[in-house]
C-alpha positions, 0 to 999 in steps of 0.5 A: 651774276649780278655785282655792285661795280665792274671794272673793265681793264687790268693795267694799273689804271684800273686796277687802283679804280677797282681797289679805290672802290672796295676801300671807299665802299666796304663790302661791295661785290666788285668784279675786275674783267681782263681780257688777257692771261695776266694783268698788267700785259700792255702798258703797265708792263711796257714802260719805262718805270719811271715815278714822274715828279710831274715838272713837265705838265702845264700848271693847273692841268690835271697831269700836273696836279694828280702826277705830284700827288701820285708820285707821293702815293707810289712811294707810300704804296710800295713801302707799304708792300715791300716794293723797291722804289729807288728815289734817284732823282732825275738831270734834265740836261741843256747841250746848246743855247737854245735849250738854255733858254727851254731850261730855264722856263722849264724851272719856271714851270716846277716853280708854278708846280711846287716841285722843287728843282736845282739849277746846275752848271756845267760844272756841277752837272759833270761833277754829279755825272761825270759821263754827262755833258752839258752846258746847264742841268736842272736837278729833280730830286723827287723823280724815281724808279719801280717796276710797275707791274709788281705795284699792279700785282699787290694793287690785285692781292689787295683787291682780293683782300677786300673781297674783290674778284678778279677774271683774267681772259675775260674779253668784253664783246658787249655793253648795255645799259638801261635805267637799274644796270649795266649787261656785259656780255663776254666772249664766252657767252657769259652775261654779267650785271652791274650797278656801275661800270668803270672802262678802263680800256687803254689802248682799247679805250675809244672801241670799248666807249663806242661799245657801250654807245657813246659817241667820242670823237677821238681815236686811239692811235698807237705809236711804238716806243722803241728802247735800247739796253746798255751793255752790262759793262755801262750799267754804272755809267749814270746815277740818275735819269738822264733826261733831255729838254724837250722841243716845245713844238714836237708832241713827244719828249725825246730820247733819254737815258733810263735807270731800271730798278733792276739794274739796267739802264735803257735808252729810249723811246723814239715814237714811230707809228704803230699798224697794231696795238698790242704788237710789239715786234718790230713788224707788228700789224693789225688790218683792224688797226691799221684801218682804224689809223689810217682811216682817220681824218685826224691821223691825217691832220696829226701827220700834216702837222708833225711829219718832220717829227714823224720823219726824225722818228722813222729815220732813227727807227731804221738806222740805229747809228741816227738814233745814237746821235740823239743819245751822244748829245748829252752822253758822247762815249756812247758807241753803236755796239753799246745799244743792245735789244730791248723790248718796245713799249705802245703809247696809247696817243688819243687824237681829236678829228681836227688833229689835236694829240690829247695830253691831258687826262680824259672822261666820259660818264653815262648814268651807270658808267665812267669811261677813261678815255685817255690816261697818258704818261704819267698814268701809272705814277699818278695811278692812285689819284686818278683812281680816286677822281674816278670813283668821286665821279661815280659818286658825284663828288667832282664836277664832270670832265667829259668831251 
């Protein structure tokens, strides 16, 4: 069987790829290819469910850019297709001095970004949270809520709706290209072409490139994303998200107070390394992957480079009273009995041979395909956006972006 497009991948990135593609071209025969039994099973359908603002991300950077106009997109979306979005506005909290000083170039940085934010006080901040403490707050208002797979799922229906097909427990196996299309050969046996290819793979991202021939550096390394759940009880005990400021030095943001659109309130992620990409039990493990991480120079370099971060991490993995400590900085009535199980999310983390996390947005092209190679947070906010880089970049209308 022979189609226009093919689209590797059915998380949110991919998902707005394949339906950016029938809209930009009517009538073309699309297929979307998942290797599990439903979409959205990894990181769509694991994480936080925050609709980011963007204020965090370098001014210029690709994240800034596609995160603003995403966070307008998601909203529209979802009205469109009755969706719940909660616009509830994110608190970024100072508890010391040092942390002051990161605030206020932190209102610098929504400055350069367009992004309007509020400075508060002491004061103001315990008026708007009265179980919050801090010394200052910065107030996003734009920063929201959704559940991600639910804009995954209308993201397929209107896939479907313009003619696009969609096959789930459809694992790729191999990829080749010549001079009039692409041959995707499944697991099944089946052999399928396309005139043009998108991998949208995540975690699977830098095998399914190296699948199809091209010799990227990186490699994906997963790292667990472990979350806590409030008690029921303390379901009320904030309005916004609760945020703290990051540590410019360490590579991830910090553990933060999460409202869910339903309802819940999760407080995470820590990051520890993960010995499996898709496992998402505590005790996960892939030889495949695990081989694949530790046989990695870069691996190696990212530990050198951050093993006091990657001590705090484990430290607060293992002992659950560590990990309180993070959250009673800025929420101190929080006791150990409040933290409850939730599920874990895996961050897809690409890393460079010399050490270097990548944070921004990543491609690779050949003739026939594009290749995302690194879609970071905030991917699923800024879903639809990317899609339309992608597509542009199929068609040659925006300049390449490629390692």
């Amino acid at each position: 069987m022979r189609y226009d497009y093919c689209v590797i991948g059915g998380g949110i990135v991919g998902l707005a790829t394949a339906r950016e593609l029938l809209l930009k071209r009517p009538g073309s025969s699309l297929l979307l290819l998942e290797k599990e039994s439903t979409l959205a099973s990894h990181q769509t359908g694991h994480n936080s469910g925050v609709v980011h603002a963007g204020i965090y991300y370098a001014p210029g950077s690709l994240k800034a850019r596609l995160c603003r106009e995403g966070n307008r997109d998601t909203r529209e979306f979802c009205a469109a297709h009755g969706i719940p979005v909660e616009v509830c506005g994110k608190l970024i909290v100072a508890t010391s001095a040092l942390e002051l000083g990161r605030l206020s170039d932190l209102r610098t940085r929504c400055q350069a970004n367009e992004i309007p934010a509020e400075e508060l006080d002491g004061a103001q901040l315990r008026a708007l949270e009265p179980h919050i403490s801090g010394l200052a707050a910065l107030l996003v208002r734009s920063s929201g809520i959704v559940d991600y797979r639910r804009v995954a799922l209308a993201l397929g229906d209107d896939i479907r709706h313009c003619g696009g097909q969609i096959r789930t427990g459809a694992q790729v196996q191999r990829i080749d290209e010549n001079e009039t299309q692409v041959e995707i050969g499944l697991a099944s046996g089946e052999c399928l072409h396309s005139g043009q290819l998108f991998v949208c793979g995540g975690l699977q991202s830098d095998r399914l490139a190296r699948l199809a021939g091209l010799k990227v550096e990186l490699r994906i390394i997963p790292f667990r994303g472990e979350y806590f759940q409030l008690q029921r009880e303390k379901s009320s005990i904030i309005r916004h998200l609760i945020y703290p400021v990051p540590d410019p030095q360490l590579p991830f943001l910090g553990v933060h107070l999460t409202r869910m659109i339903g309802g819940e309130i999760t407080v995470g992620p820590n990051a520890v390394l993960g010995f499996s990409r898709e496992g998402y039990g505590h005790f996960s493990f892939n030889l495949r992957d695990a081989a694949d991480t530790l046989s990695y120079p870069g691996f190696w370099r990212v530990l050198r480079n951050h093993w006091r971060s990657a001590l705090s991490e484990l430290r607060g993995s293992v002992l659950r009273g560590r990990y309180l400590e993070e959250c009673r900085k800025y929420c101190p009535e929080l006791k150990l009995d409040d933290l409850l199980p939730y599920r874990a999310g895996i961050r897809a983390q690409a890393v460079l041979k010399d050490g270097t996390l990548v944070h921004d947005f990543l491609f690779a092209d050949t003739p026939r395909t594009v290749h995302i190679l690194n879609a970071p947070s905030p991917a699923a906010t800024a879903a639809m956006p990317i899609a339309r880089l992608i597509v542009a970049r199929a068609h040659h209308e925006t300049p390449g972006l490629a390692i």
